[in-house]
C-alpha positions in Angstrom: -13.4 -10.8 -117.3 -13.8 -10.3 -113.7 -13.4 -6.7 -112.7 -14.6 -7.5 -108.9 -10.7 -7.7 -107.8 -9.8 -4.7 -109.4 -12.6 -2.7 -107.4 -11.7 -4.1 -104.8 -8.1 -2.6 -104.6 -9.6 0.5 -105.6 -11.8 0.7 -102.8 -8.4 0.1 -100.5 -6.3 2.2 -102.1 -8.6 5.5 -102.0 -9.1 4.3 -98.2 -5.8 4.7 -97.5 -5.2 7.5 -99.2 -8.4 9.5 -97.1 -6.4 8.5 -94.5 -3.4 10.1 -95.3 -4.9 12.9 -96.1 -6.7 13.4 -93.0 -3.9 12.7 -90.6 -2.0 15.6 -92.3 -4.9 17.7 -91.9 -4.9 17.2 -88.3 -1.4 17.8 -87.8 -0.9 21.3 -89.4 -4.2 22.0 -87.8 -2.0 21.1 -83.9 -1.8 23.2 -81.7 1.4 25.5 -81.4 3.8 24.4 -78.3 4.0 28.2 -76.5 7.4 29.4 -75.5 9.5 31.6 -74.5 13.4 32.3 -76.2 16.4 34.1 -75.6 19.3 34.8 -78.2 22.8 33.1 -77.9 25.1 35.8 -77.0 29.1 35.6 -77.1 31.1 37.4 -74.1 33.9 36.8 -72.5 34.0 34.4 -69.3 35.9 33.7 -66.3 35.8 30.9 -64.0 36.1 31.3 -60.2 38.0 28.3 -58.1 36.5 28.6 -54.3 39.3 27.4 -51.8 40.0 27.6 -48.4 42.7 27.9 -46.0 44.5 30.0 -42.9 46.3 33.3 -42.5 49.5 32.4 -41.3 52.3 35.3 -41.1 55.0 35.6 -44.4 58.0 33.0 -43.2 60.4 36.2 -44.9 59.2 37.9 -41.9 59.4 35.4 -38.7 62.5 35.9 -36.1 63.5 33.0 -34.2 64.7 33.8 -31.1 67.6 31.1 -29.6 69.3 30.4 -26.6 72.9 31.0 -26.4 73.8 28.8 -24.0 71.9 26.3 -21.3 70.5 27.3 -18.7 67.2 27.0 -16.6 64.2 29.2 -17.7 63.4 31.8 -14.4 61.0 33.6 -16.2 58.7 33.9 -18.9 57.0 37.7 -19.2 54.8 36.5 -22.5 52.2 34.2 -24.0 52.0 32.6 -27.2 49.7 34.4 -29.8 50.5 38.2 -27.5 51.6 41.2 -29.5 54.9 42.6 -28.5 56.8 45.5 -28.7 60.5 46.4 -29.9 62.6 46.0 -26.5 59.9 44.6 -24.5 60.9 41.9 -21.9 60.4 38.4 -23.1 62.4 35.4 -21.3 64.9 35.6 -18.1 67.4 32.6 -17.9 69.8 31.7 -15.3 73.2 30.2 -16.7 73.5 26.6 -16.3 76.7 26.4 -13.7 78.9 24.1 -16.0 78.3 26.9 -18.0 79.1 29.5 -16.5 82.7 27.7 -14.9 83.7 28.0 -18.4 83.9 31.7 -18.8 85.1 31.9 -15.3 88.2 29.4 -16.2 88.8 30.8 -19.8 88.9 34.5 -17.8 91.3 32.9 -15.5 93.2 31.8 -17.9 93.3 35.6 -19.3 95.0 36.7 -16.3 97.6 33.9 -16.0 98.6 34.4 -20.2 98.8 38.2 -19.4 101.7 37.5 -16.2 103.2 35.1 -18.2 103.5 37.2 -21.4 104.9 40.3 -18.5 107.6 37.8 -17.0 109.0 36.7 -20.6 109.1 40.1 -21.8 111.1 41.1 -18.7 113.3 38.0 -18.9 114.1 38.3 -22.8 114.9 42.5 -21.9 117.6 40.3 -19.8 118.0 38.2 -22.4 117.2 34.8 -19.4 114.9 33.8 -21.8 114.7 33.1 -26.2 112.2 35.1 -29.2 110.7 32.0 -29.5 109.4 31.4 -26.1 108.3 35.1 -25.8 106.2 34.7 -28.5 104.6 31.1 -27.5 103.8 33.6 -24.6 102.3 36.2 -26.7 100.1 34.0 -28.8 98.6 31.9 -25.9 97.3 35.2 -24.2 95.6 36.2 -28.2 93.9 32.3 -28.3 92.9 32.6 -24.6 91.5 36.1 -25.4 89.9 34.8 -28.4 88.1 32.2 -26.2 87.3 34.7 -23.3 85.6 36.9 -26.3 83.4 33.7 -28.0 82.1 33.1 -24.2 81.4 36.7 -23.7 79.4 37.0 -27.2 77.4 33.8 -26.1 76.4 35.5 -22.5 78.0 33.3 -20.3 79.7 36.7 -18.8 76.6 37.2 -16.7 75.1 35.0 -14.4 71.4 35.6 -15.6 70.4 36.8 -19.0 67.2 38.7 -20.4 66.2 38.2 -24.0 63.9 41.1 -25.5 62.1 41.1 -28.5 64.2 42.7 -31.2 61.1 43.7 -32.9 57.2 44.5 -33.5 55.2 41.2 -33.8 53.2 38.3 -32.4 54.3 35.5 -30.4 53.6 32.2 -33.1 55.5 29.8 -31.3 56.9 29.5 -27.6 58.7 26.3 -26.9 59.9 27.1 -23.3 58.3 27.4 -20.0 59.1 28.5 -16.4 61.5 25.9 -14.7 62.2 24.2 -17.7 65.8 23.3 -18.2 67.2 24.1 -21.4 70.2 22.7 -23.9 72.4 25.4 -26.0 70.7 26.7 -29.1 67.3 26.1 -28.3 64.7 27.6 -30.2 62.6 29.5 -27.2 60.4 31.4 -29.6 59.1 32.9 -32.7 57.9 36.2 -33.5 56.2 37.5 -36.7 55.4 41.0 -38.3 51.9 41.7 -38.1 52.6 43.8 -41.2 53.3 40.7 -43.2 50.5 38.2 -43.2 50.0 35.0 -46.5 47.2 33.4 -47.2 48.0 29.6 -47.1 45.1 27.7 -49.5 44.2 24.6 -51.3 43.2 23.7 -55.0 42.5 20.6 -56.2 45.2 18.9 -58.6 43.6 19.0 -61.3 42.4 22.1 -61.3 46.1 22.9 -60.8 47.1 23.8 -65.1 44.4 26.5 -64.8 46.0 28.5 -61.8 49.5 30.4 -62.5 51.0 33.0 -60.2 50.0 36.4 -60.5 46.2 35.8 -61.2 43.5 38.1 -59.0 42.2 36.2 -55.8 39.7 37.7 -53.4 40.2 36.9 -49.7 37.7 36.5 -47.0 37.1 35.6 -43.6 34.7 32.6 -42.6 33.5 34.3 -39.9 33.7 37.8 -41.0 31.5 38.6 -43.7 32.6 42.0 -43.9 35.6 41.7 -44.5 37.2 41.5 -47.9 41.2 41.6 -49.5 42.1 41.8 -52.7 45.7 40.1 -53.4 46.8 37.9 -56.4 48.6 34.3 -56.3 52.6 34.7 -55.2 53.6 31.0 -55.7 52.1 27.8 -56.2 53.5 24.7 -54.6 54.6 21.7 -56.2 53.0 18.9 -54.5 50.2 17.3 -53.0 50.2 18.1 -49.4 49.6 14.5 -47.5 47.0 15.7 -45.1 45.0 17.9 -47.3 45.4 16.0 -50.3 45.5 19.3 -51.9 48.0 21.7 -53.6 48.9 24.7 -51.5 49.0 28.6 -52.9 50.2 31.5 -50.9 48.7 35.3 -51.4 49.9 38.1 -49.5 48.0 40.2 -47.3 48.6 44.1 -48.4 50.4 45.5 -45.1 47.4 48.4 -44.9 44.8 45.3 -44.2 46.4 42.7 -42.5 46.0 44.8 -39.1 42.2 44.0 -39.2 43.0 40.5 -39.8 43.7 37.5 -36.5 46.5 35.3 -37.2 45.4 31.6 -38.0 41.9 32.7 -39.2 40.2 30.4 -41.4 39.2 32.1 -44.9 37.5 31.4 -48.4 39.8 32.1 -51.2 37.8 33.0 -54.7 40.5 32.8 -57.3 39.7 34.2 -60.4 40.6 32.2 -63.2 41.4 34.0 -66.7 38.5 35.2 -69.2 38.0 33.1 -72.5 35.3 33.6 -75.2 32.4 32.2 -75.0 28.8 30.8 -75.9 26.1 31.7 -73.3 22.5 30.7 -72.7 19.9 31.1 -69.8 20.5 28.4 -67.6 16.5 27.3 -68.2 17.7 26.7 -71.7 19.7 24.0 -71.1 18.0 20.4 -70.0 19.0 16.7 -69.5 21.4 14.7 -67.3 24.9 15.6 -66.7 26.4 13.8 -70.1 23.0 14.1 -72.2 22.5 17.9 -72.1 20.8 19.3 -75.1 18.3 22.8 -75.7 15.6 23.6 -78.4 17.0 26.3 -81.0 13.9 27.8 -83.4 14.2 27.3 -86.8 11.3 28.1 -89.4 8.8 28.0 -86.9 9.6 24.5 -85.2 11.3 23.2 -82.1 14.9 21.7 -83.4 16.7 19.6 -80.8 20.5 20.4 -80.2 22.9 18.5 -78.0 25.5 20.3 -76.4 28.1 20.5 -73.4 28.2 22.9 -70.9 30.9 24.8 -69.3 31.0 27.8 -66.8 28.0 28.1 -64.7 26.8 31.6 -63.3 23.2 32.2 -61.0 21.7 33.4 -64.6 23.4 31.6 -67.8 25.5 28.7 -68.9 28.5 28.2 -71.3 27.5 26.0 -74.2 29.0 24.5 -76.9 27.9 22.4 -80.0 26.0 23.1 -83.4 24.9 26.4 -81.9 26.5 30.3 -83.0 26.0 33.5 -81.1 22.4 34.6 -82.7 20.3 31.9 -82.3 17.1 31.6 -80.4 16.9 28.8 -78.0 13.8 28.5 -76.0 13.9 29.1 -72.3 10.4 28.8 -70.8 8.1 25.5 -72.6 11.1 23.7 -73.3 10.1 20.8 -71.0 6.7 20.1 -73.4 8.8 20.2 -76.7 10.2 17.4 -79.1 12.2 17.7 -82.3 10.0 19.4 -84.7 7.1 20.5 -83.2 5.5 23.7 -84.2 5.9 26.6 -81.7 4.6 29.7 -81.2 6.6 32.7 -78.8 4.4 34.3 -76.5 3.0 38.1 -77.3 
């Protein structure tokens, strides 16, 4: 029998086997990856929307001013964007002569009604004339009255006419000018309460199911960095505004701040969104691209590879979620020189 074969295989096998053995050797005998860890920790979370806008002043509270009657614009005593005062003087207008011949006819016409309604009252105490005709008399001196008194009310019984401001407030919009001719009811100006100021800003659509009126949102100027309002969401519009692309909200301005704030000022709207539990880790914890995030939780002693999605972002941490729980020790420093399994070792 030939027993050459069989030592040769023997030979192999015990090769192999040395092998084996060895390589294990030098892997428990591997240096530990060092690291540092943080627990998982669960607290509450809020997202903030940044959004911008303008201060504009609260429609509720802008007074449009309009002309009675036409006329031509002799004089214009303020400026658009100027503060005025309750009474103050604001635009002089000289009735337009077509204008005017109407009051001057329908007061005419006064008179006559009145001599007429005399001479039928003295003719029916004669009895030269009938009831009837005294009181066709009698009710064309009430309708030429009537019209006297609409022409009075609109003032074409004065040749000029002064409008003053019938309130506290700034000057928004001023739509005449000195010399200009104007029609009847046209809007000369608009003045708004100082007191009463909105923030007009916009949010992104679809960011639009997270924000609901009432919410907290802290105003503040672009410019200003000092200056700072707290207010909360009063109404949220409907629809995408076609220049912005954006969807508007309003906030008021509380009355006791808006007299340090310029309307039309640009500002930065941080509206804070509504606190949900969450996961959080150190923001060093979490690596990979923006679809492929993953950390390393330690588990007996070794590295263990988790992939997870992120959520809220602060300076310091970052919501997570996936095969993680609040407890766990992820590793936050040496995380770049890991791979699933390998032995660690925390730093002293």
């Amino acid at each position: 029998m030939n027993i050459k074969p069989f030592f040769n295989y023997l030979i192999i096998f015990s090769g192999s086997l040395l092998c084996l053995i060895s390589s294990s050797a030098e892997a428990d005998k591997a240096p530990a990856v060092m690291i540092e860890t943080a627990p998982v920790i669960r607290t509450q979370l809020g997202d903030t929307l940044v959004s911008y806008g303008v201060l504009e002043p609260d429609p509720d509270q802008v007074i449009s001013l309009s002309l009675p009657h036409a006329g031509l614009i002799n004089r214009v005593w303020v400026r658009l964007g100027q503060r005025v005062k309750i009474g103050d003087k604001l635009l002089e207008v000289i009735t337009a002569p077509d204008e005017r011949m109407q009051f001057l006819q329908a007061k005419s016409a006064v008179d006559f009604a009145k001599r007429e309604l005399a001479r039928k009252q003295q003719l029916l105490a004669e009895q030269l004339t009938t009831k009837i005709q005294f009181d066709a008399a009698r009710k064309k001196l009430k309708d030429a009255l009537s019209t006297l008194d609409a022409l009075h009310k609109r003032g074409l019984n004065k040749a000029e006419k002064i409008l003053y401001a019938p309130t506290d407030g700034i000057i928004t919009q001023l739509n005449v000018s000195q010399g200009q001719r104007v029609p009847t009811n046209t809007t000369a100006a608009l003045i708004a309460t100082q007191e009463r100021l909105i923030a007009r800003m916009g949010i992104e659509p679809e960011d639009l199911s997270e924000v609901r009126a009432g919410i907290p949102v802290t105003i503040m100027s672009v410019f200003i960095a000092d200056i700072r309002v707290n207010s909360r969401i009063r109404e949220i519009h409907a629809m995408i505004d076609p220049h912005t692309h954006l969807v508007e909200v309003l906030a008021p301005i509380p009355g006791a701040q808006a007299k340090k704030l310029v309307l039309g000022s640009r500002i930065i709207g941080y509206i804070h969104l509504p606190e949900h539990t969450a996961l959080v880790v150190p923001r060093s914890a979490v690596l990979g691209a923006k679809h492929h995030k993953y950390l390393y939780k330690v588990k007996n002693g070794r590295a263990v590879r988790v992939a997870v999605k992120t959520g809220i972002q602060t300076e310091k941490s970052t919501e997570v979620s996936g095969n993680i729980q609040a407890g766990d020790v992820v590793v936050t420093s040496g995380n770049y020189e890991l791979s699933d399994g390998m032995t660690v070792r925390t730093t002293p």
